[in-house]
C-alpha positions as YAML, in Angstrom:
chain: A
units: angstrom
residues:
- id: 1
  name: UNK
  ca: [-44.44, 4.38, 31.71]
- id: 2
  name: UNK
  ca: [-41.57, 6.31, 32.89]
- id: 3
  name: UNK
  ca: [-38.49, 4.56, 33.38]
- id: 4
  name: UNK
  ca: [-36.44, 5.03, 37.37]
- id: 5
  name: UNK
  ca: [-33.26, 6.15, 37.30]
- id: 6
  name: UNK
  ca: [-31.43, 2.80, 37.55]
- id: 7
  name: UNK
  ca: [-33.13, 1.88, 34.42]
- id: 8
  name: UNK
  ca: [-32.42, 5.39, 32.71]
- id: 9
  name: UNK
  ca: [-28.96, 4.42, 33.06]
- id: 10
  name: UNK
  ca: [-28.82, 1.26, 31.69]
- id: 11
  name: UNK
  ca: [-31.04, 2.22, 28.24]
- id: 12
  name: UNK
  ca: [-28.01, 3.32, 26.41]
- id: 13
  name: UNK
  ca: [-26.28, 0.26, 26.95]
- id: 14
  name: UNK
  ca: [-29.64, -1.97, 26.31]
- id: 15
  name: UNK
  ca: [-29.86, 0.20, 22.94]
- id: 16
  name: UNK
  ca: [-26.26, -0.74, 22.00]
- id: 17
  name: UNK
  ca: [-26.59, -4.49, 22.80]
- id: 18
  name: UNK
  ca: [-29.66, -4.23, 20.37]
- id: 19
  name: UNK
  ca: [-27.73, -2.84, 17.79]
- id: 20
  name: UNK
  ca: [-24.82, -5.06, 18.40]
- id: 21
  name: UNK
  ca: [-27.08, -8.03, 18.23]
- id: 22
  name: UNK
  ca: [-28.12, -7.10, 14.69]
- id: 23
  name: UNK
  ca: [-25.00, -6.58, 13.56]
- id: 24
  name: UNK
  ca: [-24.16, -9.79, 14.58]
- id: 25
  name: UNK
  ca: [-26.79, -11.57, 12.78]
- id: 26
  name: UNK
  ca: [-25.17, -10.81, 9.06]
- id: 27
  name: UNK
  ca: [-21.62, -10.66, 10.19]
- id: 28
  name: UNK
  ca: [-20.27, -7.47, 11.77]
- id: 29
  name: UNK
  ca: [-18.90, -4.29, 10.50]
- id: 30
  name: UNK
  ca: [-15.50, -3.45, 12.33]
- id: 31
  name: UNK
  ca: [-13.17, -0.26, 11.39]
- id: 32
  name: UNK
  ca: [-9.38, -1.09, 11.63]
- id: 33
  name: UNK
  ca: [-7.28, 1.45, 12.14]
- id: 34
  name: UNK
  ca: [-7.03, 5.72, 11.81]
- id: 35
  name: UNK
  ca: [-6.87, 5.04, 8.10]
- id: 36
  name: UNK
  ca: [-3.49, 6.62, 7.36]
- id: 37
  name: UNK
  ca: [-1.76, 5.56, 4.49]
- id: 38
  name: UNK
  ca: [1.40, 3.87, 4.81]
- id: 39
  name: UNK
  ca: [2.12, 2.82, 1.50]
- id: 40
  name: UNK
  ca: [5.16, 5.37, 0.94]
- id: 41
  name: UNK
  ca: [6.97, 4.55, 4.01]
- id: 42
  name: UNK
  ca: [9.96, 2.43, 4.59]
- id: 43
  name: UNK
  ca: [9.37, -1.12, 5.42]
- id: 44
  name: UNK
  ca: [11.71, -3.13, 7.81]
- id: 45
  name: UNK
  ca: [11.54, -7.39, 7.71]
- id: 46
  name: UNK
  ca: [13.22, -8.90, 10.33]
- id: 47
  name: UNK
  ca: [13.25, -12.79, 11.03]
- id: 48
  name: UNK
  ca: [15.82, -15.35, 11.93]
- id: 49
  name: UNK
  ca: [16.36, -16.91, 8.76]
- id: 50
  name: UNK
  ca: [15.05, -15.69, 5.01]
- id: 51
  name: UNK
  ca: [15.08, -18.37, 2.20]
- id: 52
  name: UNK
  ca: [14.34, -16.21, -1.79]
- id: 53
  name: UNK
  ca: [13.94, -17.29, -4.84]
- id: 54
  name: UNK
  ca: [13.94, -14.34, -7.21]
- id: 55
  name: UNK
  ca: [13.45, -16.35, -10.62]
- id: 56
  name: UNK
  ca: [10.10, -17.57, -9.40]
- id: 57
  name: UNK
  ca: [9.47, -14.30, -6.87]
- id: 58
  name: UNK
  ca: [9.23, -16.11, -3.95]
- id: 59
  name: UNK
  ca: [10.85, -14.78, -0.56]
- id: 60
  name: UNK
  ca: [10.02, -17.02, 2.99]
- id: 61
  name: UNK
  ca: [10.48, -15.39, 6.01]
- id: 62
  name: UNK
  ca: [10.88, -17.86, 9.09]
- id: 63
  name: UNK
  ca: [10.98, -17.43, 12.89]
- id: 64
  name: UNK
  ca: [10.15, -14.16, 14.32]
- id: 65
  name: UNK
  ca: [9.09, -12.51, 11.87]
- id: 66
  name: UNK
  ca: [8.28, -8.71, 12.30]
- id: 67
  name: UNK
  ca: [7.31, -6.35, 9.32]
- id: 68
  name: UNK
  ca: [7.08, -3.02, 10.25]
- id: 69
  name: UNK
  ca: [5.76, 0.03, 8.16]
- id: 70
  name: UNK
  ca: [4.96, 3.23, 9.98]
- id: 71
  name: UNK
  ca: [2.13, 2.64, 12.25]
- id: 72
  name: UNK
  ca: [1.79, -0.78, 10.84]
- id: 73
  name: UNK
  ca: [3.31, -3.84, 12.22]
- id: 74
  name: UNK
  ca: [3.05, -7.72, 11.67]
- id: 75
  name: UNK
  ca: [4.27, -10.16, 13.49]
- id: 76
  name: UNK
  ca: [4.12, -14.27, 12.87]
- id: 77
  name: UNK
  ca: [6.67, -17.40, 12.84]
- id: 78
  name: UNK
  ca: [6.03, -17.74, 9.18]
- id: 79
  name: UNK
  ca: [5.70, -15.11, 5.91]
- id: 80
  name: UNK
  ca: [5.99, -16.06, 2.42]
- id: 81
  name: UNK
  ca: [6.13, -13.46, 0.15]
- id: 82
  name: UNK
  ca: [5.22, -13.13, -3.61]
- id: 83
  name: UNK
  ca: [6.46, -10.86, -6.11]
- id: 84
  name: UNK
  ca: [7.15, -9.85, -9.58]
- id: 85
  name: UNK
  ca: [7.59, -7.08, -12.17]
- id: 86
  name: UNK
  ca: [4.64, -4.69, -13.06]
- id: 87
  name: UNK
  ca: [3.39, -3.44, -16.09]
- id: 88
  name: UNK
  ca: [6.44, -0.81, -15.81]
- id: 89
  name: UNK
  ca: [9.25, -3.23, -14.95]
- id: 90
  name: UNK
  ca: [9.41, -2.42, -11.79]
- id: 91
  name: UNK
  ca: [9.53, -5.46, -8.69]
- id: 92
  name: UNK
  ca: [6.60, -5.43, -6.43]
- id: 93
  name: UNK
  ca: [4.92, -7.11, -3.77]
- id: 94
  name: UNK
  ca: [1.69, -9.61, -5.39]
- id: 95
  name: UNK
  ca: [1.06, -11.45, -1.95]
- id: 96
  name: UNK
  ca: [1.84, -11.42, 1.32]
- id: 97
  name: UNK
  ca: [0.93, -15.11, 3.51]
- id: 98
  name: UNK
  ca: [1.43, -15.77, 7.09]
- id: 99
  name: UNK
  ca: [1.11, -18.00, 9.20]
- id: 100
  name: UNK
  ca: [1.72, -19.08, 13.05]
- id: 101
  name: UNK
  ca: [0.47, -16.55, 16.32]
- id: 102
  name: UNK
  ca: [-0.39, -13.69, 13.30]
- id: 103
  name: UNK
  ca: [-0.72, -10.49, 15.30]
- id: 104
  name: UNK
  ca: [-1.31, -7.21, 13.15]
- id: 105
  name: UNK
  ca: [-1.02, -4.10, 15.08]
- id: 106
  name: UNK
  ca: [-2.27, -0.64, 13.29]
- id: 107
  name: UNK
  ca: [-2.79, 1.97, 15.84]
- id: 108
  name: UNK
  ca: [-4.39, 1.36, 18.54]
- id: 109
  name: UNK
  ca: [-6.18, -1.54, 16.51]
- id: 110
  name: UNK
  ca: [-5.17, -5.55, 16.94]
- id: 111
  name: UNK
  ca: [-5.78, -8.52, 15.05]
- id: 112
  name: UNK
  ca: [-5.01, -11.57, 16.36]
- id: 113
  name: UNK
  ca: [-5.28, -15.12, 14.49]
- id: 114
  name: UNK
  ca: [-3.65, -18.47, 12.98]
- id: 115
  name: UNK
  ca: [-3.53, -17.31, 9.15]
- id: 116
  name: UNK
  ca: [-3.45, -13.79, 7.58]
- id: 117
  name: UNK
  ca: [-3.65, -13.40, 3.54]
- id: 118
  name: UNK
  ca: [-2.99, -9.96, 2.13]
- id: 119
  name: UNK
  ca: [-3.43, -9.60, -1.38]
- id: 120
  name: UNK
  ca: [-2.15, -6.25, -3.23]
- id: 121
  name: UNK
  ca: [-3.84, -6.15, -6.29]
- id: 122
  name: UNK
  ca: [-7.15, -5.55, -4.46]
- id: 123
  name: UNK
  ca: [-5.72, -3.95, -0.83]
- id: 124
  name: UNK
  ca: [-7.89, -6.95, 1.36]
- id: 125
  name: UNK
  ca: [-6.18, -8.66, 4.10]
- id: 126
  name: UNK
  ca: [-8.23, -11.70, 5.34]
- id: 127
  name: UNK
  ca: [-7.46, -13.52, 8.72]
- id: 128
  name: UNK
  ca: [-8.62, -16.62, 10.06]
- id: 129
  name: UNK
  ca: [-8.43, -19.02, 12.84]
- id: 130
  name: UNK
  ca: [-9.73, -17.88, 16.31]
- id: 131
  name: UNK
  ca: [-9.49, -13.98, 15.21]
- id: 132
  name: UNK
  ca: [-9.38, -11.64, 17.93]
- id: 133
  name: UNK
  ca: [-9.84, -7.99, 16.97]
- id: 134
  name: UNK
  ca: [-9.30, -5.17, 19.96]
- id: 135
  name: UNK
  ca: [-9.62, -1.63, 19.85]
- id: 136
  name: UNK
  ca: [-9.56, 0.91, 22.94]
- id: 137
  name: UNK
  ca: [-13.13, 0.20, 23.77]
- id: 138
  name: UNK
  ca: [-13.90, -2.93, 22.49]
- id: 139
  name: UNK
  ca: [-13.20, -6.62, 21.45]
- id: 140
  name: UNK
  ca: [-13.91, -9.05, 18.64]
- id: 141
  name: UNK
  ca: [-14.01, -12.72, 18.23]
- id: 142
  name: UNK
  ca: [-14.65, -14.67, 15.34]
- id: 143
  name: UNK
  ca: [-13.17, -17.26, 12.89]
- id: 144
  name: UNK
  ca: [-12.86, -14.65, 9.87]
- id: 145
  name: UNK
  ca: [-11.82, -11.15, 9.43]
- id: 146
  name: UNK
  ca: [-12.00, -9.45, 6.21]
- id: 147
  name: UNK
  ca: [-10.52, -6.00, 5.82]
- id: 148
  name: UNK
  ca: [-10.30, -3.63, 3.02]
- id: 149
  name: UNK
  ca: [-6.88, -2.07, 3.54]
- id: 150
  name: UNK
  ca: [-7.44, 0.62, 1.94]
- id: 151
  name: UNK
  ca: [-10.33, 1.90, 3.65]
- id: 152
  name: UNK
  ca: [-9.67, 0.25, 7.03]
- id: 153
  name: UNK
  ca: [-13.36, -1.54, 7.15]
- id: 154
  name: UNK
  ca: [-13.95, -4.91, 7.96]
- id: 155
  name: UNK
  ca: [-16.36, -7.50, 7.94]
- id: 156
  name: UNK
  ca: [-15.89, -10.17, 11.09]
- id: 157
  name: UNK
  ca: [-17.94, -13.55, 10.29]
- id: 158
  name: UNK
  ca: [-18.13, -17.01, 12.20]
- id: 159
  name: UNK
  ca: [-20.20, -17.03, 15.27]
- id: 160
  name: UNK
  ca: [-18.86, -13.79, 16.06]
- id: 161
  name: UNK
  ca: [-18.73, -12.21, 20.04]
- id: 162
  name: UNK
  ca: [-18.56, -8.49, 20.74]
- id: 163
  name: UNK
  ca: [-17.48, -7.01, 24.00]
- id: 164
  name: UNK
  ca: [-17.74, -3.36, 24.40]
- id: 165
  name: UNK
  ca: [-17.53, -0.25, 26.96]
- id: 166
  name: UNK
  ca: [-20.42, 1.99, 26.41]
- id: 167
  name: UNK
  ca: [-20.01, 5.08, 26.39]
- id: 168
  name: UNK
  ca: [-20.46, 7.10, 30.17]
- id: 169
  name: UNK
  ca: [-23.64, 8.69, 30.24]
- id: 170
  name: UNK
  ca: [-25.18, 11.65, 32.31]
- id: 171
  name: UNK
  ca: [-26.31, 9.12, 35.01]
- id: 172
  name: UNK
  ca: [-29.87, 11.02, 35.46]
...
């Protein structure tokens, strides 16, 4: 049966609410990001107070804090930082921990939530607590984002809700 023009319209959108609903079954792929590498850019810490430790590595950021690298940019009321020497002597960052309103801004992209790990050694950042993921044409919720840093691809998880904006059609 052919469909009318009203429905016409709409299939696009039914088709992506179908697709969405599968996704959401098994947790849902998410992209975060344009995927361009910040890792050799400057980074600038700002907070109202900064307590270190350097025999143990430990550096806590408190109140305001805003890390900023290129595109990149974290904010929370709590970071505690771990670090330590590599295999060449040189000091680097192991883990990164915060905690309180975390918003992570990369692009376009933001992740909103109550807790944010990032661990170096293998480039995943993991949020939890109420996430909220946006991007220009759509919206995430769920209680656990997982993304690969490197890659900027994500799995959300946790009775997860997806708004979107489909895309404009032809309207015939």
């Amino acid at each position: 049966m052919p469909l009318t023009a009203p429905f016409r319209a709409l299939a696009p959108a039914l088709v992506s609410v179908t697709l969405a609903g599968a996704a959401l079954a098994q947790g849902t792929q998410v992209q975060f990001g344009d995927g361009q590498d910040t890792s050799g850019q400057p980074v600038e810490v700002t907070s109202d107070q900064l307590e270190f430790d350097q025999q143990d590595g430990i550096a806590l950021f408190t109140g305001n804090v805003r890390i900023v690298q290129g595109a990149l940019r974290l904010t929370a009321e709590r970071v505690d930082v771990t670090y330590g020497d590599n295999e060449a002597g040189d000091t680097e960052v192991r883990r990164v921990e915060a905690t309180g309103n975390v918003v992570l801004v990369n692009g376009e992209d933001a992740a909103e939530g109550e807790r944010a790990i990032y661990t170096l050694a293998d480039g995943t950042l993991v949020m939890t607590g109420d996430v909220l993921l946006t991007r220009p044409e759509s919206a995430i919720t769920g209680e656990r984002l997982s993304i690969d840093v490197d890659d900027g691809t994500g799995v959300m998880e946790g009775r997860v809700s997806v708004v979107f904006t489909p895309e404009e059609g032809d309207g015939g």
